[in-house]
ZADODREN-227124 format. One record per atom (N, C-alpha, C, O): residue in one letter; x, y, z. Coordinates in steps of 0.05 Angstrom, whole numbers, plus 5000, padded with zeros to 4 digits. Layout:
# residues N
AXYZ;...
//
This chain:
# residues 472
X505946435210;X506646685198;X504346795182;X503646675161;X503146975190;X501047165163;X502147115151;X504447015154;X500747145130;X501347115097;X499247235078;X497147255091;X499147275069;X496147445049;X496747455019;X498247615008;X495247255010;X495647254975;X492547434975;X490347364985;X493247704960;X491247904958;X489047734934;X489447634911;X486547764956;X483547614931;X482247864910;X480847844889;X483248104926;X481748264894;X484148404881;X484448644879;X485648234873;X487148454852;X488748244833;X489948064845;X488848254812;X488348144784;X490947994771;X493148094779;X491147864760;X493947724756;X494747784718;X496847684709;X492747964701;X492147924678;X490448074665;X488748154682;X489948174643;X488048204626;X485848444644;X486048514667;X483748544623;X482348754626;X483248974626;X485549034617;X480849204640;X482949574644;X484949514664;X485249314678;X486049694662;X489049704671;X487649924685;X485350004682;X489950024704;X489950194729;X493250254724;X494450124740;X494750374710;X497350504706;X498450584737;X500650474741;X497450774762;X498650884766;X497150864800;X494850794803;X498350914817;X497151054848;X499351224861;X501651214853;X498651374880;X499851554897;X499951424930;X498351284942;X501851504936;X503151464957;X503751614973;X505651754969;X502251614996;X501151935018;X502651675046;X502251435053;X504351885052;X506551715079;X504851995096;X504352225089;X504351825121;X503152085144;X505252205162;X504652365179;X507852135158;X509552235165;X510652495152;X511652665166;X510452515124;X510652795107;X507552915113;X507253145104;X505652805124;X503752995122;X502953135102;X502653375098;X502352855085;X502652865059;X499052895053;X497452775068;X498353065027;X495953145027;X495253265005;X497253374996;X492253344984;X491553514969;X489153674973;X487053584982;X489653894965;X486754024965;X486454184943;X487854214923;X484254264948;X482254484930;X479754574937;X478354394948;X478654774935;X476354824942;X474554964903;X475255114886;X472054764907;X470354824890;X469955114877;X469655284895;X469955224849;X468455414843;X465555384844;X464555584856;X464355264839;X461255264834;X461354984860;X463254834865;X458754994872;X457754844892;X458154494881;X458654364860;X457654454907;X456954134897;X453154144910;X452154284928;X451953934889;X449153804893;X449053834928;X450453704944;X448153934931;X447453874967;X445853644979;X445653595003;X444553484954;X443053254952;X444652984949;X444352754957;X446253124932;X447052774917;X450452774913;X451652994916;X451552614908;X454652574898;X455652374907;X454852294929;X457852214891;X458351944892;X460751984906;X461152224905;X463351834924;X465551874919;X466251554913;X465151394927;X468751444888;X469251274891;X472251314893;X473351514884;X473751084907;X476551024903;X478250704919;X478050544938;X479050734907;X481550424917;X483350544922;X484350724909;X484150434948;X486050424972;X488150144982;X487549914989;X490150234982;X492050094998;X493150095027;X495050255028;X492649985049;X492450085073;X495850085074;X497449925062;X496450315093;X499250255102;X499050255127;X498450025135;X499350455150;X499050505177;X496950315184;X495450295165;X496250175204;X494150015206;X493650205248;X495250315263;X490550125250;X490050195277;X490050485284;X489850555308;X490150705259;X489850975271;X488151105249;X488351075224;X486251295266;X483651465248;X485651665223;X487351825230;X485151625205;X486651645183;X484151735152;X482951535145;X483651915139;X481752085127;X482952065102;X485152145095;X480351865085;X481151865054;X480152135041;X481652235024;X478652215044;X476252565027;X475252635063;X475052515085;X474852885052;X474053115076;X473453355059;X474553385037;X471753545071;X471253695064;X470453755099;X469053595111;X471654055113;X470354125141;X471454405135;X472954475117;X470254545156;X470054895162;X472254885182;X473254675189;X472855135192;X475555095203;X475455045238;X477355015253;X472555035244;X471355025274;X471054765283;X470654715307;X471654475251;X469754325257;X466554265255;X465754035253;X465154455256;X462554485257;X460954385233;X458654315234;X462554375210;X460154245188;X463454065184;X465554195184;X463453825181;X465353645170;X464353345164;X463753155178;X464353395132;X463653095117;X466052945105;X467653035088;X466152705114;X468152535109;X467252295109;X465252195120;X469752145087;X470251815096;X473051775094;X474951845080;X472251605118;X475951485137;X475651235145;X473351145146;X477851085154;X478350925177;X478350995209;X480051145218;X477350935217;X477651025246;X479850825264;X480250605254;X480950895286;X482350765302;X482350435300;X484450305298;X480250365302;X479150025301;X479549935269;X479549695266;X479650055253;X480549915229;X477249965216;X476949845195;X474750115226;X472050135212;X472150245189;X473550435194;X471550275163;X470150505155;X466850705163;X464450645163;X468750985168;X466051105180;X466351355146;X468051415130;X463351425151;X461451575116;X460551745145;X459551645165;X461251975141;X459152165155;X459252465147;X461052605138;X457352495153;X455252805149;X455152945170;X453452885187;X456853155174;X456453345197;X456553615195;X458553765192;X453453685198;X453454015193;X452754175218;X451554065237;X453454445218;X452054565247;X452154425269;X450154395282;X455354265279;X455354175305;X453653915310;X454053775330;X451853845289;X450753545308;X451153415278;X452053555260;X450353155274;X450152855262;X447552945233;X445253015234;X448452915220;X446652875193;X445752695181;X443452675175;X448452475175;X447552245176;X450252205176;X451952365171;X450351885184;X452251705197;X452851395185;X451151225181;X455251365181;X455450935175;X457750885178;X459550985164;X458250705197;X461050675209;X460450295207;X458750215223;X461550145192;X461749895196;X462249775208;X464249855218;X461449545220;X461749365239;X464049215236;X465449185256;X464949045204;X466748965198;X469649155202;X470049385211;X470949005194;X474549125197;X476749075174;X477648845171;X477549235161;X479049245146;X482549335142;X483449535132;X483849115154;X486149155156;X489048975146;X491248925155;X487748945126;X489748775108;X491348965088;X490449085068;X493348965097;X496049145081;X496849075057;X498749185045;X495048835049;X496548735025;X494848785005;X495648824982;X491948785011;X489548854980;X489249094981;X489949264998;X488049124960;X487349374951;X483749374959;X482549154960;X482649564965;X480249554974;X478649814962;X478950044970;X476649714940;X475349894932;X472550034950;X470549894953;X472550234959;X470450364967;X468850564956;X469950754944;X465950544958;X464850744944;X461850854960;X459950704962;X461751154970;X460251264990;X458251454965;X459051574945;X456051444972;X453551624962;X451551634982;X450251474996;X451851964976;X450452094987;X448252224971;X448652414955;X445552094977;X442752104959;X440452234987;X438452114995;X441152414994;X438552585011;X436152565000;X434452515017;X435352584978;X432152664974;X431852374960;X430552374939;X432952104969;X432351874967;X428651844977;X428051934999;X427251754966;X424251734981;X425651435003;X424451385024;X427751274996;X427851125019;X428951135037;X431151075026;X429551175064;X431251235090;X432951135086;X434951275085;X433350805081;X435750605088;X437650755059;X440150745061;X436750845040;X438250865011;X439051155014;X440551214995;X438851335028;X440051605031;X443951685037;X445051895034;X444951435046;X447151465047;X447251105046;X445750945056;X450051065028;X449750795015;X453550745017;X455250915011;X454150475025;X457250445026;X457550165012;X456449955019;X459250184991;X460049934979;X462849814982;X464149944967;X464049674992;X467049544985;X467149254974;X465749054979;X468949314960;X469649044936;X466749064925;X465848874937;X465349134916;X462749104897;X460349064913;X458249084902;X460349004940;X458548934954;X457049144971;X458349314984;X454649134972;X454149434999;X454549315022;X454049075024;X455449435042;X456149435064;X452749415079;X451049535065;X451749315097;X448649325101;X449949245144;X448649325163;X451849115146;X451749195170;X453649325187;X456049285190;X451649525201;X453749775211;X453449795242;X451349715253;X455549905257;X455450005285;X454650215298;X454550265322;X453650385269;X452750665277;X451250605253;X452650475239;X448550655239;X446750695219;X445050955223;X442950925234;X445751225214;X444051455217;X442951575192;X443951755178;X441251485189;X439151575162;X438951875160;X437951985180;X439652045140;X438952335143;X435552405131;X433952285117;X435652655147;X432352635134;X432152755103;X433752875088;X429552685101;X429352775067;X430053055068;X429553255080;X431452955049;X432753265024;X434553465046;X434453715045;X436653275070;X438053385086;X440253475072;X440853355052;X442153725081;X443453805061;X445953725077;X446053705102;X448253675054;X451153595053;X452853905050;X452254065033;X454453945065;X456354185065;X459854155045;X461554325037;X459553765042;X461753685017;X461153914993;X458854014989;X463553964977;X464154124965;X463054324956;X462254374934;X462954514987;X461254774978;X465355014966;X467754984964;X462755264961;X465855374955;X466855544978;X468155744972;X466355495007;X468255675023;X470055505032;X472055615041;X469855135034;X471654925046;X473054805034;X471954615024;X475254825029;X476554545008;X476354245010;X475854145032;X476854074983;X476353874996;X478853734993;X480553774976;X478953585008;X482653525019;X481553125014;X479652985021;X484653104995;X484652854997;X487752835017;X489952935018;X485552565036;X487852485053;X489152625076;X491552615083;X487052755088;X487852965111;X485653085120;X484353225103;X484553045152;X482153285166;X482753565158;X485153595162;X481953755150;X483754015156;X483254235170;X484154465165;X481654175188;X480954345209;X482554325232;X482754505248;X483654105234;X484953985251;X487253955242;X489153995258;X487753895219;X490453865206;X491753645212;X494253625210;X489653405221;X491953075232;X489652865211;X488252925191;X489752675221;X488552455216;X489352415180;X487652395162;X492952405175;X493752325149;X492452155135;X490552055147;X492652055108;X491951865105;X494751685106;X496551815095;X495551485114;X497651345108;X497751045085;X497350815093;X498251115064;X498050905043;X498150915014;X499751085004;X496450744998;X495650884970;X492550884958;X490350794964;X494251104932;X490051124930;X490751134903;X492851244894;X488550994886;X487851034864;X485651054850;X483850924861;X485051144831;X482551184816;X480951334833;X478851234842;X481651584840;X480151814862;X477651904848;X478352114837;X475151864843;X472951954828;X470752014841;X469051854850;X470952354843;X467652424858;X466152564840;X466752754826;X463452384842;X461652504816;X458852704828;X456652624834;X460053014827;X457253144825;X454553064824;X454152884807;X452153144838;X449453054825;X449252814824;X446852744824;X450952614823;X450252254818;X450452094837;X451252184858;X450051934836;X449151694858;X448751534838;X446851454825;X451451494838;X451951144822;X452750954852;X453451024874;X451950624836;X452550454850;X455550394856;X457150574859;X456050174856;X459650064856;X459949954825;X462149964814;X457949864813;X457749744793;X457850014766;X457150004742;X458550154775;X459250444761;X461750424761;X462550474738;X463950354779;X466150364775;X467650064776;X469950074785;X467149894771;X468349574772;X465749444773;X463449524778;X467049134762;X465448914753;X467148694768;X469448734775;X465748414775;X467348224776;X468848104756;X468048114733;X471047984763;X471747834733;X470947554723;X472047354732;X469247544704;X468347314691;X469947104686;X469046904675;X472447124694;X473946894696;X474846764727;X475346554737;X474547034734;X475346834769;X472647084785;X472847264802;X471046994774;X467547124793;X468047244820;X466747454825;X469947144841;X469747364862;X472547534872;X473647564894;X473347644841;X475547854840;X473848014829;X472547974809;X473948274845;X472748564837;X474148634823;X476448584832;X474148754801;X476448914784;X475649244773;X473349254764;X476849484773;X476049644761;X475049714732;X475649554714;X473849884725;X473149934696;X473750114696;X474450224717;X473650284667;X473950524662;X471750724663;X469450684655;X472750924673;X469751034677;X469751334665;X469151544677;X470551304643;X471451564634;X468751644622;X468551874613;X466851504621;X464151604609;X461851624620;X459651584611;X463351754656;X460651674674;X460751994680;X462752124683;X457652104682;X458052384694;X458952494714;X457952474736;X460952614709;X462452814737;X460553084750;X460953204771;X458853114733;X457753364749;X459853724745;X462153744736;X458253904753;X459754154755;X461954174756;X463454274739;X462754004792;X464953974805;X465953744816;X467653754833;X464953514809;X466453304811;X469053234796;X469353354775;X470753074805;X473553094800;X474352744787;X473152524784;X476652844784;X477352474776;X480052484779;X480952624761;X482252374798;X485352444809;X486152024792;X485451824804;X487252034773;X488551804758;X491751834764;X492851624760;X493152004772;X495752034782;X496951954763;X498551784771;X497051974740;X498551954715;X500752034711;X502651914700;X500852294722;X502352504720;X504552564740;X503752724757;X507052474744;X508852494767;X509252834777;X509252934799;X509552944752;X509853214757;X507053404765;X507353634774;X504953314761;X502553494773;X501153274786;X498953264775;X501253084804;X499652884827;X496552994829;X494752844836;X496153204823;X493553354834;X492853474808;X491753694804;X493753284789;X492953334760;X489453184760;X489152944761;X486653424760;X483953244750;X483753144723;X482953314706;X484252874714;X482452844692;X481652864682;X481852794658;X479652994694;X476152994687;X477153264675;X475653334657;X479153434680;X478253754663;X478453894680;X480154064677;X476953884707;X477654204729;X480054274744;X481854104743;X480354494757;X481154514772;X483754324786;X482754114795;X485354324789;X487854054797;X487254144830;X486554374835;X487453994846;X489253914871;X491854004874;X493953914864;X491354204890;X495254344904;X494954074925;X493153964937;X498154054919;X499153804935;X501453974956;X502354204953;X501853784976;X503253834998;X505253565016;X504053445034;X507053515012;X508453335025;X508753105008;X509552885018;X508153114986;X508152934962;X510353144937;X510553384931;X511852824928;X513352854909;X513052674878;X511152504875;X514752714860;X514352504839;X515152294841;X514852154822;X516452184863;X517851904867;X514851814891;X515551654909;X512251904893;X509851764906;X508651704889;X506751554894;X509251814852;X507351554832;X508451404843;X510251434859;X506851144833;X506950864836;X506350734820;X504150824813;X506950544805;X505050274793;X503950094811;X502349944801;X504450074838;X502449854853;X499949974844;X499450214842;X498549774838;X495349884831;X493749674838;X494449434840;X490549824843;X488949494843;X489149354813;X487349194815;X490149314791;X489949194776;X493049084777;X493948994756;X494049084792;X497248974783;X499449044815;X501449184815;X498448894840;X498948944865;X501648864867;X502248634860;X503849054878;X506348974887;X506748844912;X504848884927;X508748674923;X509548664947;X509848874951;X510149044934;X509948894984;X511049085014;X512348965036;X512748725037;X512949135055;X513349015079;X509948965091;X508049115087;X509748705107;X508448755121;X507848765155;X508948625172;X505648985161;X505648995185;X504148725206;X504848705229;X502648605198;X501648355204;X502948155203;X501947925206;X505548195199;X507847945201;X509548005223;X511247855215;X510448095244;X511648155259;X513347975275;X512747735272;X515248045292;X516247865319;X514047985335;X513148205331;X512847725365;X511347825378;X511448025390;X513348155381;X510248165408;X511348395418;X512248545416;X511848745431;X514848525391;X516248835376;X516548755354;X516548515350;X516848955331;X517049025311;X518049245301;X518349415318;X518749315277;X519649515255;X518349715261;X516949695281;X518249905251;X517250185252;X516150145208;X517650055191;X513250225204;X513850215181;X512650485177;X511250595194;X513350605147;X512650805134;X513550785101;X514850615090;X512450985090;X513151055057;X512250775041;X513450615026;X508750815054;X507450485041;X507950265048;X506850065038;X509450255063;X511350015083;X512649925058;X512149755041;X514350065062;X517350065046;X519750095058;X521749995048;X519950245083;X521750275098;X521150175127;X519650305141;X521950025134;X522749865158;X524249985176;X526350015164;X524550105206;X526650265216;X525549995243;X523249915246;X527949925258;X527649835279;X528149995294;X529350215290;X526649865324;X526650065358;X529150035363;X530549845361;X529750345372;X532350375397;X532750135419;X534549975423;X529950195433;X529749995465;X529549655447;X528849545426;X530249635467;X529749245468;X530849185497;X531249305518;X530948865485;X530648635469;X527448575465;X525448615478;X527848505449;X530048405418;X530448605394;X529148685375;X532548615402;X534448825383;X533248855356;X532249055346;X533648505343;X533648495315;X529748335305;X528648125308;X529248555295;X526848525294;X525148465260;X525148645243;X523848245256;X522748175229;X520148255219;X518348265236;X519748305198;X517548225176;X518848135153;X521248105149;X516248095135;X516747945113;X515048135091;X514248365093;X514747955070;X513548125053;X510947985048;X510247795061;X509348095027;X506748045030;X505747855011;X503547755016;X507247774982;X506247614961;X508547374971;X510647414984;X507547174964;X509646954962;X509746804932;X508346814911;X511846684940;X512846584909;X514246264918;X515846204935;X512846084899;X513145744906;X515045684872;X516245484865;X514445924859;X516345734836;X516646044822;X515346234831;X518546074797;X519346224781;X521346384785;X522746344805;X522046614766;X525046794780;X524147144789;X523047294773;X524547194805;X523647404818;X526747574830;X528847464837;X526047884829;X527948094832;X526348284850;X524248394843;X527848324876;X527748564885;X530648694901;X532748574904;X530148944910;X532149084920;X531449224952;X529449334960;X533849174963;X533549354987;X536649494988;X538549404976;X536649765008;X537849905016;X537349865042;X535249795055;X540649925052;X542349955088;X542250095101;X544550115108;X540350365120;X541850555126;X541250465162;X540550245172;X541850725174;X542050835198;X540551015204;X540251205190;X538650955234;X536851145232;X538751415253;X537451615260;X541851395261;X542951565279;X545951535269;X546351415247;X547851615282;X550651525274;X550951245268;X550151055282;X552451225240;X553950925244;X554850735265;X557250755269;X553750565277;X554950335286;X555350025281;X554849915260;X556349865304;X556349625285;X552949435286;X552449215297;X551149625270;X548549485274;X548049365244;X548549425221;X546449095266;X545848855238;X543648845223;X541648915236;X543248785203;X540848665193;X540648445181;X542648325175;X537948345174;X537648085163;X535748045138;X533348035141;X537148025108;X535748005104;X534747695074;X536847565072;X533447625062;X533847435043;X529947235039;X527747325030;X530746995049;X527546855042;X527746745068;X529546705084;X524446665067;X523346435092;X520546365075;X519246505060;X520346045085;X518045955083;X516146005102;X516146015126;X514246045080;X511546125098;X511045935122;X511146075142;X510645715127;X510845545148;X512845605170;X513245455190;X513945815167;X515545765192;X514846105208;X514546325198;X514746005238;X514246175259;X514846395256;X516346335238;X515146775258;X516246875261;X516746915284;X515346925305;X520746945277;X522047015302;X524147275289;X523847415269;X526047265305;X528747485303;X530347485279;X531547275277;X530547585267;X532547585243;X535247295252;X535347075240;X536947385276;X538547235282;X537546885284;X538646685274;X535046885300;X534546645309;X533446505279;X533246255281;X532846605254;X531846575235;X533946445220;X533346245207;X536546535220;X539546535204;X540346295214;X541746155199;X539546165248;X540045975255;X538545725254;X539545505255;X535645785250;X534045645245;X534545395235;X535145455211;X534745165237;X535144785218;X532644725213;X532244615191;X529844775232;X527444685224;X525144765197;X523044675190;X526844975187;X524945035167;X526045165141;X528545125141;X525445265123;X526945295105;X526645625095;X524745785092;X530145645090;X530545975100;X532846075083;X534545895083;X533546265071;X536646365062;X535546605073;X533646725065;X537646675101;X539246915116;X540147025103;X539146945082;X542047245096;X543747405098;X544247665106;X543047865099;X546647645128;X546947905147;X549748065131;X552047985134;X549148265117;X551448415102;X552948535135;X555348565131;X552548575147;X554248625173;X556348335177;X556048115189;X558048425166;X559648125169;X560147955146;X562447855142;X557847895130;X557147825107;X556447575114;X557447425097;X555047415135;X554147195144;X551747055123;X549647175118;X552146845115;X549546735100;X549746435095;X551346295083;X546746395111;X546646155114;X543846045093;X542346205082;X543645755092;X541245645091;X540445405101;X541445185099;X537945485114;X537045285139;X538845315163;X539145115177;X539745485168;X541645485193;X544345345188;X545945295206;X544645275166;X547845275159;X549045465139;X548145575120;X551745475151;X553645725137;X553645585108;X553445335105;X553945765086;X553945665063;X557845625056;X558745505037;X559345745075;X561645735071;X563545935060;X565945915062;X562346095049;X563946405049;X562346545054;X560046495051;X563346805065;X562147135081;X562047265062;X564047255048;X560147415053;X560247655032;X559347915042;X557148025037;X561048005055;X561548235076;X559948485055;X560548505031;X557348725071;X556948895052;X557449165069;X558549145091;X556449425058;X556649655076;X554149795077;X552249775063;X554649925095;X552550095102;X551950245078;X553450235058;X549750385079;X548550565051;X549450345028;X551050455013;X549150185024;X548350044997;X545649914991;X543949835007;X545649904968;X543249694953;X544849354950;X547049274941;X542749254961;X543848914956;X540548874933;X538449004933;X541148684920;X539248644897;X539248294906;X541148154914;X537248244902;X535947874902;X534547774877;X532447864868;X536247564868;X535647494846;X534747124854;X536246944859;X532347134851;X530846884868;X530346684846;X528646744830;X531646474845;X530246294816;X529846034826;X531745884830;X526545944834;X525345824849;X525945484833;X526745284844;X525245534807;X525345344777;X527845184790;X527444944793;X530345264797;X532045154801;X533545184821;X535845084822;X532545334838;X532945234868;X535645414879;X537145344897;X535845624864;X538945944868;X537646164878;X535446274874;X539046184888;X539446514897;X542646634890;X544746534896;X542046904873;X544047084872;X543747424889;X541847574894;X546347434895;X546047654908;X547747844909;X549947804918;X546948144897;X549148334892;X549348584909;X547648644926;X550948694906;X552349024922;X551849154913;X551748994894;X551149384901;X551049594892;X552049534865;X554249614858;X549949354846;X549649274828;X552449034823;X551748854808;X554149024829;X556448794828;X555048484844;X554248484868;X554948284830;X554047954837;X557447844857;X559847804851;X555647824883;X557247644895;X558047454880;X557347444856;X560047224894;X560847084871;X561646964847;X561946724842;X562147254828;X562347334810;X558747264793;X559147124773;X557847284794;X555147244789;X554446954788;X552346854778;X556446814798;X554446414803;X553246514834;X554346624854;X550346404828;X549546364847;X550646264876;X551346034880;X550546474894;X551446394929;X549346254942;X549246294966;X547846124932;X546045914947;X544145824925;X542345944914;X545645414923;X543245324907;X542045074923;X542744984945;X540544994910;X538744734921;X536744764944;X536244604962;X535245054940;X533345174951;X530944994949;X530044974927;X529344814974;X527344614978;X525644844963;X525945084959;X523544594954;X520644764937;X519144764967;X518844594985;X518345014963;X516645084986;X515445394968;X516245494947;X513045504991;X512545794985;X514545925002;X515445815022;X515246234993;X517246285007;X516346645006;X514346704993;X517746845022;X517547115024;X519447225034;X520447155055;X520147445015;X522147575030;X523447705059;X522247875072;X525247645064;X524447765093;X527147975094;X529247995083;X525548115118;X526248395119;X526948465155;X525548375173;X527948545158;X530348415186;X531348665192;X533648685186;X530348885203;X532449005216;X533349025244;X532248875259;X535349195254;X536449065276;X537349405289;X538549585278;X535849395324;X535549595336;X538149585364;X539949415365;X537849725378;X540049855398;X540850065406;X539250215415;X543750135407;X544550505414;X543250605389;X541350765391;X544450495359;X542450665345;X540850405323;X540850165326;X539650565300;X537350285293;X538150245258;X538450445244;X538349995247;X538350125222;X535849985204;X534749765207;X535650135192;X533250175169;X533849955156;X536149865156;X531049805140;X532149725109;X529549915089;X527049925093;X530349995079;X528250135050;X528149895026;X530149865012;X526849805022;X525149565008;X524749714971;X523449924970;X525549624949;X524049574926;X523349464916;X525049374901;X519949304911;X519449094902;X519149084870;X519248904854;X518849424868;X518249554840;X517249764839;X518049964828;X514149694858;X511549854857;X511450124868;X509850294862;X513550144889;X514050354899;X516750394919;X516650314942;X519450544908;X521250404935;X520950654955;X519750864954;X522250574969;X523250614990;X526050834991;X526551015008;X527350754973;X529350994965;X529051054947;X527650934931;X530551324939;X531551374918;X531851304896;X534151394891;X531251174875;X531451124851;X532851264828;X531651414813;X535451214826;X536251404804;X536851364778;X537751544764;X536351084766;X537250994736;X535450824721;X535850714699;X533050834739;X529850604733;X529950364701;X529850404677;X530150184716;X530349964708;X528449754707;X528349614727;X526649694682;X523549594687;X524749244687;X527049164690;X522449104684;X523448814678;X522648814644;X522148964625;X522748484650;X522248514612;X518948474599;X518048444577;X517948484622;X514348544615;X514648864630;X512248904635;X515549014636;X516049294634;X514749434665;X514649654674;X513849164673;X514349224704;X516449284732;X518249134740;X515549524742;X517449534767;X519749764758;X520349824735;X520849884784;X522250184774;X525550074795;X526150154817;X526849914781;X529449864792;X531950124795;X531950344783;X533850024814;X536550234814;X538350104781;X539350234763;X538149814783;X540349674781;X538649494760;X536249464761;X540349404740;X537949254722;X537648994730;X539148884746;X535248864718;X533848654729;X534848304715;X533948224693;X535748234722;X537147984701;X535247884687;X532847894692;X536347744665;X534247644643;X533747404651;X535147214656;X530947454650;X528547214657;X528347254689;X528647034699;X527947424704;X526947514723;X525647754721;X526147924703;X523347794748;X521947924739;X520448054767;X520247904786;X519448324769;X518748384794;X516148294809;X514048214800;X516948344834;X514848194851;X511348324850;X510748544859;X510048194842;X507248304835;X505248184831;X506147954832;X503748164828;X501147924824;X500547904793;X498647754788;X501748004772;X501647964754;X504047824739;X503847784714;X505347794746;X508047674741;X507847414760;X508847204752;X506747414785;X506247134796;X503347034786;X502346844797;X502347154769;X500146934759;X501346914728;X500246744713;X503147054720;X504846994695;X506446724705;X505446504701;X509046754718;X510146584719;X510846434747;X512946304751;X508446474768;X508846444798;X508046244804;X508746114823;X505646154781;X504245974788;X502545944820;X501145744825;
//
């Protein structure tokens, strides 16, 4: 089974990162603005950290293009999972850097940072790409622009759009972004915006960079602000937003990474449908196999941990199942069902269709039947080996734990839905960002995570700072 304990994002201590946004490419979700005064036609930095969601499709973090196409400067992912930096004015190539490597891990956060330095006296230093702190030096495309070649990024007849081509109007971005910072005139390194951390040397971490020059029209998007998302920082001009709401803040951040669903965990050959940061899980109509798995992306070998999911239907009500509860990392992914049955490895099922729940492939001995459109809540306490599990805030079993003597193992949530005439969804809250609706937000008791339902005492949400608190 994938598994991915994220290497750059922080368990502790230093700047904080409060906040990211959450751009689903299914809302065609996006911001823009177009410059009053020019940008440097020479020089400008862009930095930002990203959360991949969609994996495998050309997908545009910044753009700035004319409406022909004909001058369009961007950096994106392309189809193959690359990052491509390019310069395109008047129909041909300006300059070019599309990486050789591949970046498709759904679970880190990945800082990137592109400068563009034209009247560089050196060729190789005229356009420069850093991720996680490092420059990028080998590429599949390397196009040097010539001295003092000019950039068409943030002139004032084009806007510049985070998270969307707009000449074209496709290539969403699908995921999250934080700390959006393009600096006018400068050509800073990566080391302008993050440092390693002197306690664990090859974790990149952010800094504050509130004292680095923005330039005329450089911008700085901190998403602080639920009610203005396209609120700048820095002072100018905001970002009109489009397909974004106040429930796409976030606290997943690179400094404090939530679980997700993930897409690198799959049943072979089929899988979930994900969207909304991979938060929502919708299984396929066609099959077999109907009932189709992922898991989540942090694991947890000891302490007490809380998250929530919601039931729905992606068509009329029927009698469709899902699966959902823990599995150890060691074990294969298969089917929700074949999982519930499983004896070889170590697992708590539960199918609220029926109210079936087993562990290790045995029935625990009573059904705790749930319904459609509810929130079931998991209350995981590794220390001593329970699981509790509630309805729409009410504890099965009057709140004693419905499954104890849980083997020490690493374990992840899993997320199970189940397809046919019609399919049903699970919408996932780990904290960081849900998946539904949120209407009564409920933090833990280190003040992490945005619950329906409150969080029991001495549990705490799923995150890398709470599992290097108490995850061990």
């Amino acid at each position: 089974m994938p598994l991915i304990f994220p290497s750059n994002t922080l368990s502790a201590g230093g700047y904080t990162v409060d906040n990211s946004c959450r751009f689903n490419d299914g809302d065609s979700a996006y911001m823009y603005k177009t410059c009053g005064s020019a940008f440097d036609t020479d020089k400008w930095t862009i930095s930002l950290w990203c959360k991949r969601g969609a994996l495998g499709i050309e997908t545009r973090l910044v753009s700035c293009d004319n409406d022909d196409g004909s001058d369009d400067d961007f950096l994106k992912f392309d189809a193959n999972d690359n990052i491509e930096f390019t310069i395109y004015g008047s129909s041909s190539y300006v300059g070019a850097l599309k990486t050789n490597a591949v970046y498709r891990d759904p679970s880190a956060w990945y800082h990137i940072v592109a400068v563009w330095d034209s009247a560089n006296g050196t060729a190789g230093n005229r356009m420069r790409l850093y991720v996680n702190g490092t420059e990028v030096t080998s590429f599949a495309t390397d196009t040097n622009p010539s001295s003092g070649a000019n950039a068409t990024f943030g002139n004032t007849s084009h806007p510049i759009e985070v998270g969307r081509r707009g000449s074209a109007t496709n290539q969403y971005w699908d995921g999250y972004l934080a700390e959006v910072a393009v600096c006018d005139g400068q050509a800073y390194a990566a080391s302008d915006f993050g440092e390693f951390d002197e306690d664990s040397p090859t974790i990149w971490k952010p800094k504050d960079i509130s004292e680095l020059t923005f330039g005329t029209s450089g911008f700085y998007l901190d998403f602080e602000d639920s009610s203005n998302l396209g609120n700048d920082a820095n002072g100018g001009t905001d970002f009109t937003t489009s397909g974004l709401a106040a429930a796409d803040q976030a606290s997943d951040s690179p400094t404090n990474n939530f679980c997700t669903g993930n897409p690198l965990a799959i049943l072979a050959g089929a899988g979930p449908t994900f969207s909304e940061g991979n938060t929502v899980m919708t299984a396929p109509i066609s099959g077999p196999p109907y009932d189709v798995s992922t898991v989540g992306t942090l694991g947890m070998s000891k302490g007490k941990f809380y998250w929530e999911c919601k039931w729905t239907y992606g068509g009329a009500a029927s009698n469709q199942a899902l699966y959902l509860g823990i599995v150890a990392t060691n074990q294969p992914m298969a089917s929700g069902s074949t999982m519930k049955d499983n004896t070889s490895y170590n697992n708590v099922v539960y199918a609220p269709n029926g109210g079936d729940l087993r562990k290790n492939g045995a029935d625990v001995g009573t059904d705790y039947a749930g319904s459609v459109d509810s929130i079931f809540g998991f209350a995981l306490d590794l220390d001593n080996g329970t699981l509790k599990i509630h309805e729409n805030g009410t504890y099965f079993n009057s709140g004693t734990a419905v499954v104890t003597s849980i083997t020490e193992d690493t374990y992840v949530p899993l997320l199970a839905p189940n397809g046919g005439p019609t399919n049903s969804i699970i919408s996932a809250n780990f904290g960081g960002c849900s998946g539904f609706t949120v209407s009564s937000g409920n933090a833990d008791a280190d003040g992490y995570g945005n619950f329906e339902y409150a969080v029991p005492s001495g549990y705490y949400a799923l995150c890398t700072k709470n599992i290097g608190a108490y995850g061990g």
